[in-house]
N, C-alpha and C positions, 0 to 999 in steps of 0.2 A: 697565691693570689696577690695581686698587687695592691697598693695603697687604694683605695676606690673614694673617691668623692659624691656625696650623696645630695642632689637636688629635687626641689618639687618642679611639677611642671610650670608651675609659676612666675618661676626665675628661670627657663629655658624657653622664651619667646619664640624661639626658634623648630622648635618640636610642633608639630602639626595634628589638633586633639580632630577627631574624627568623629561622627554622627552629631545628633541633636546632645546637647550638652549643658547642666546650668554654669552660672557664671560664678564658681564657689570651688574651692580646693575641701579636699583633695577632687579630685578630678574622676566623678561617678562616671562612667561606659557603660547606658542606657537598653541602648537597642542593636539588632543584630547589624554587624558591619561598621559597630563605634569601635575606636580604637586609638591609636597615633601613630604618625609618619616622620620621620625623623631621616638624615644625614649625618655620620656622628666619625670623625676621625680617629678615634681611639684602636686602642688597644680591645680592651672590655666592655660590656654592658652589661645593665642588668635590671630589672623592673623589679619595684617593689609595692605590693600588691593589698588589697582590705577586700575579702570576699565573705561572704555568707548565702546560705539557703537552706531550705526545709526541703524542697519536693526536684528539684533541679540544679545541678553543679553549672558555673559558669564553663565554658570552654574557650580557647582561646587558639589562635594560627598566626604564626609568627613566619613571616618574609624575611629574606636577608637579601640583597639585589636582586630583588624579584625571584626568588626561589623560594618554593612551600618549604620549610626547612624545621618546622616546631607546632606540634600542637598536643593540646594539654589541657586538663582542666584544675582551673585554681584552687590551689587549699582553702577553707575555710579559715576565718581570723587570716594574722598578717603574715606572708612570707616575700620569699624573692625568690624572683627566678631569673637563672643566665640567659642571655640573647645571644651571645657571643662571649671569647674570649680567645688569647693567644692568636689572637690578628693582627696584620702588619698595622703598625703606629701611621698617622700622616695619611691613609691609604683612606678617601671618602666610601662609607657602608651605610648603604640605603637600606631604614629598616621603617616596617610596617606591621601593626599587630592590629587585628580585627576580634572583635569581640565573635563567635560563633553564635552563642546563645540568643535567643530572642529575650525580649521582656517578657516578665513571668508576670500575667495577671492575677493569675491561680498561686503563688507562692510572692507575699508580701515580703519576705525573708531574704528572698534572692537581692544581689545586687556585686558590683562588681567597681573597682575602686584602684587607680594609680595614687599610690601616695609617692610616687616618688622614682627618680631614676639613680641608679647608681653607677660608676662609669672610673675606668683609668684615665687620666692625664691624655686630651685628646680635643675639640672643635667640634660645637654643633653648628653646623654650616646652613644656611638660608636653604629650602626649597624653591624649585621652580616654582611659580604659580600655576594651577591646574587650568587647560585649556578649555574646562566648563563644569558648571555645576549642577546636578541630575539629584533629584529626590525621587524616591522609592516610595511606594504605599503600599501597600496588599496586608496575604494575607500567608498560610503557612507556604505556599510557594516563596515568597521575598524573603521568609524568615528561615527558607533552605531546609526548612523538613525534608528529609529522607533524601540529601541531597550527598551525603556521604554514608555508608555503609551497602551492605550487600542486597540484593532483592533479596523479600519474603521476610526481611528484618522485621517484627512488628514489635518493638517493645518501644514505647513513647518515652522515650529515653533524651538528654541534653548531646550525649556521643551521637548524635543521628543529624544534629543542626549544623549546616556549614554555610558561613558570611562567603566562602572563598569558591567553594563549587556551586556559585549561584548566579543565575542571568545579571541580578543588579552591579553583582563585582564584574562580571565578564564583561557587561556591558557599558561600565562605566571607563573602565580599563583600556577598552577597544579607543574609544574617544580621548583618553588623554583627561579623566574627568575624578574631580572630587565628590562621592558622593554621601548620602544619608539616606537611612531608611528608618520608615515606620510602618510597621507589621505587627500581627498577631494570628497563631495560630487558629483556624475554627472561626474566624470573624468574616465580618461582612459590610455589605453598604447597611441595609435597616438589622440584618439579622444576624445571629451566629449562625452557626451545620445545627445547632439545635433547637434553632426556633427562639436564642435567648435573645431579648431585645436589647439587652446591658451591651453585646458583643458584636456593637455595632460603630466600626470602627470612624468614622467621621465625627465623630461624639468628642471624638478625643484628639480628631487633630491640630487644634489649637496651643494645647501643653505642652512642654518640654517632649514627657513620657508619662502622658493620663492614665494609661493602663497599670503604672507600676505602683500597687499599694502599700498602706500604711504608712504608722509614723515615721518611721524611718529613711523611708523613700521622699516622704514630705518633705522632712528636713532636709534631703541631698537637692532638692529644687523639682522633682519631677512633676509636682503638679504645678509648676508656675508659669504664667501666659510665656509661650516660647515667642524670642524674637527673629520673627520674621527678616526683619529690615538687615541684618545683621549678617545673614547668609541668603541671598537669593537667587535662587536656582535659576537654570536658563532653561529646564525642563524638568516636568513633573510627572511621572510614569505612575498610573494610578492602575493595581490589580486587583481588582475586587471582583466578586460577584458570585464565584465557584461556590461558597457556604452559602449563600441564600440562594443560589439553585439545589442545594443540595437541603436546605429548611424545607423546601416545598414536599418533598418526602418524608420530612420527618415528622416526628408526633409533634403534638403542641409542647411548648416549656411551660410549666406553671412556677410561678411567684411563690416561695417559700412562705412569705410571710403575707401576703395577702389572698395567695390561693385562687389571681387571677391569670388563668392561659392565656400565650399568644404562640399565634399558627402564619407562617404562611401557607395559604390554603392549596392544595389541586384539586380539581374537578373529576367526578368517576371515570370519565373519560383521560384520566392523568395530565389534562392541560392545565394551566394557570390558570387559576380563580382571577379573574380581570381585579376586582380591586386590588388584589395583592399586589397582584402583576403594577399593577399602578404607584402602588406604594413604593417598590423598588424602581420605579422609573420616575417616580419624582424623588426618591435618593439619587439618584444618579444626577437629576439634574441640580439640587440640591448641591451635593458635596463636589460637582463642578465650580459653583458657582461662587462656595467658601474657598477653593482651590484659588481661585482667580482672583479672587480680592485680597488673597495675605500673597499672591505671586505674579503682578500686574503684568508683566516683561516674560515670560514663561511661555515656552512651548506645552499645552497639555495631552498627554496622549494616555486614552484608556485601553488596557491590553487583556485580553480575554481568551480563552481557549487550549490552555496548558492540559484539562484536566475537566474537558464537557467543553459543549457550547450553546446548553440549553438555555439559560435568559439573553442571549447573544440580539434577539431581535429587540427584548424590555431594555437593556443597556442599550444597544442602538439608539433607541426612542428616544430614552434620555437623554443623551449626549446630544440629539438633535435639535431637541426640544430647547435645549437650553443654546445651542447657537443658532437657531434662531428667534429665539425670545431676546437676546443678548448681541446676535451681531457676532461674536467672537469666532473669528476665524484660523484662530489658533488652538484650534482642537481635534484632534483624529482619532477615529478607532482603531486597533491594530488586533487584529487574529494571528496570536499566535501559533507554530505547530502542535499541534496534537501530541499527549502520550503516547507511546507503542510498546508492547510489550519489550521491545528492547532498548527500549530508555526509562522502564522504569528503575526507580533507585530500592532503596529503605522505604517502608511504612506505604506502600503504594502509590509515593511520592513520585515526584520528575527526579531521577539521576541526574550527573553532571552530562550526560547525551544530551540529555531533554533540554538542561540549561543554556547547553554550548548552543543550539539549533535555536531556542528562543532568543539568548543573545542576539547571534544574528542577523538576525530578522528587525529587531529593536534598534542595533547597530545601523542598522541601513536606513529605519524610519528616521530615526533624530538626526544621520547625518542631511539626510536631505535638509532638514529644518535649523540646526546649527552651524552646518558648513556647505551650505548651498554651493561650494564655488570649489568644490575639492571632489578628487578623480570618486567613481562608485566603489 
């Protein structure tokens, strides 16, 4: 092994940190598809790592000129890991590593940490600048549930999660686009798949990474007003909705500690209880509308139908309601393709089929609206 020089990301301006992120070293990777992007002339690489968890391992996928080439999940406490080594000096190597894992709201223990790069005698060369910036929202689809391993997988497992075999990367990728996501598996616009009202992800998209608890995570910045102004997308692909179509079937959740249920309700005839129905059609227009004030300049487009299309008409409503309550005519809904039993993945999840097929279909929506003037 060669001499290696050891830097923080700090002192390498040049290194491109990925997802929502605070402004604090060592350099916490949040949510699924956080990571860094680099150009690096060396000989060697090598990341040197701060991880922990109780209930889920990080994972991680590591790119070498665009080729799947590593993935892995990090030890606990501090190690390193090789990116490379025994490669031509002088020779520019474009490297990417995506976080896999989602945010663990359910294990305040997890979290995932570069302290550092270590590296031979070599040049971190400037990145192009990405030719657009795409934020992601949803929900276990954006966070790549069952988006990697076999059908009939069911063990809810962190090996099952992939940033890489996922519409948001495929589709960001297609465009030429840096992007970020915020996800949570089981969540929703008002509700979780289980009726919990905590798991109701617009609650929390003002933070860094609200979902990610505890002291620890406090400290690394996740609960702090995220800055907007700092990174602003030119599109915001919002996927919600699957879990509170899937609430409406489920029991009530009751309150541990106050021992008050909430339901969203159906009717014996298994239709939508109209209020409810309402409640998630005023989230929708709701969390449009905080969309649009922290992304004035944005393309927003709601995308539904990976995995059902039963509140497809109460999302409609929403989204309508609120461009015409507002004027904003920069909002679209978009249907995407349906599961089939030969795109399904792990965990009864969408496969990378499912994903490649949603990609592009998403591909073709945004290019109409960020590159109106380029072939279809």
């Amino acid at each position: 092994m060669e001499h290696l020089t050891t830097l923080p990301l700090s002192a390498l301006p040049q290194v491109r940190v990925l997802g929502r992120h605070a402004d604090r070293q060592p350099q916490t990777l949040f949510w699924t598809g956080s990571g860094i992007e680099l150009q690096f002339t060396g000989s060697e690489l090598w990341v040197e790592w701060n991880a922990g968890y109780d209930i889920m391992e990080p994972w991680v996928s590591v790119e070498l000129d665009g080729a799947w080439v590593a993935r892995f999940a990090v030890n606990p406490g501090r190690s390193r890991s090789c990116i490379f080594r025994g490669m031509a000096p002088g020779r520019p190597k474009h490297v990417r590593i995506l976080k896999d894992a989602q945010a663990m709201y359910d294990d305040p223990a997890h979290f995932l940490q570069i302290e550092g790069l270590a590296f031979a005698e070599g040049e971190f060369l400037p990145l192009d600048p990405p030719r657009h910036r795409i934020e992601f929202v949803g929900d276990s689809i954006t966070s790549g549930e069952g988006a990697i391993g076999t059908q009939g997988e069911q063990d809810w497992t962190g090996v099952l999660f992939s940033a890489r075999n996922n519409y948001a990367r495929l589709t960001a990728d297609a465009l030429g686009a840096e992007y970020r996501v915020v996800s949570q598996s089981g969540w929703g616009i008002v509700a979780g798949f289980d009726n919990d009202p905590r798991h109701a992800l617009p609650a929390y998209y003002t933070r860094v990474c609200g979902v990610a608890r505890g002291d620890q995570n406090r400290q690394r910045g996740a609960q702090e007003p995220y800055d907007f102004a700092a990174w602003q997308p030119d599109a915001v692909v919002i996927h919600l909705g699957t879990n509170d179509d899937h609430a409406f079937a489920n029991p009530p959740w009751v309150d541990p500690v106050t021992g008050q249920a909430s339901q969203l309700h159906s009717l014996p005839d298994g239709t939508f209880d109209p209020k409810d129905a309402a409640r998630v059609e005023q989230g929708v227009r709701d969390f449009l509308a905080l969309v649009r004030r922290h992304n004035p300049q944005a393309v927003l487009v709601w995308c539904y139908g990976m995995m059902g299309c039963g509140l497809l008409p109460v999302i409609r409503a929403g989204l309508d309601r609120y461009r015409q309550e507002t004027g904003d005519g920069r909002v679209q809904m978009l249907v995407l393709p349906a599961l089939t039993p030969e795109t399904t993945g792990a965990l009864n999840h969408p496969g990378l089929a499912a994903h490649q097929a949603a990609a592009r279909v998403l591909t073709g929506c945004l290019k109409t609206w960020l590159e109106p003037d380029s072939p279809a």
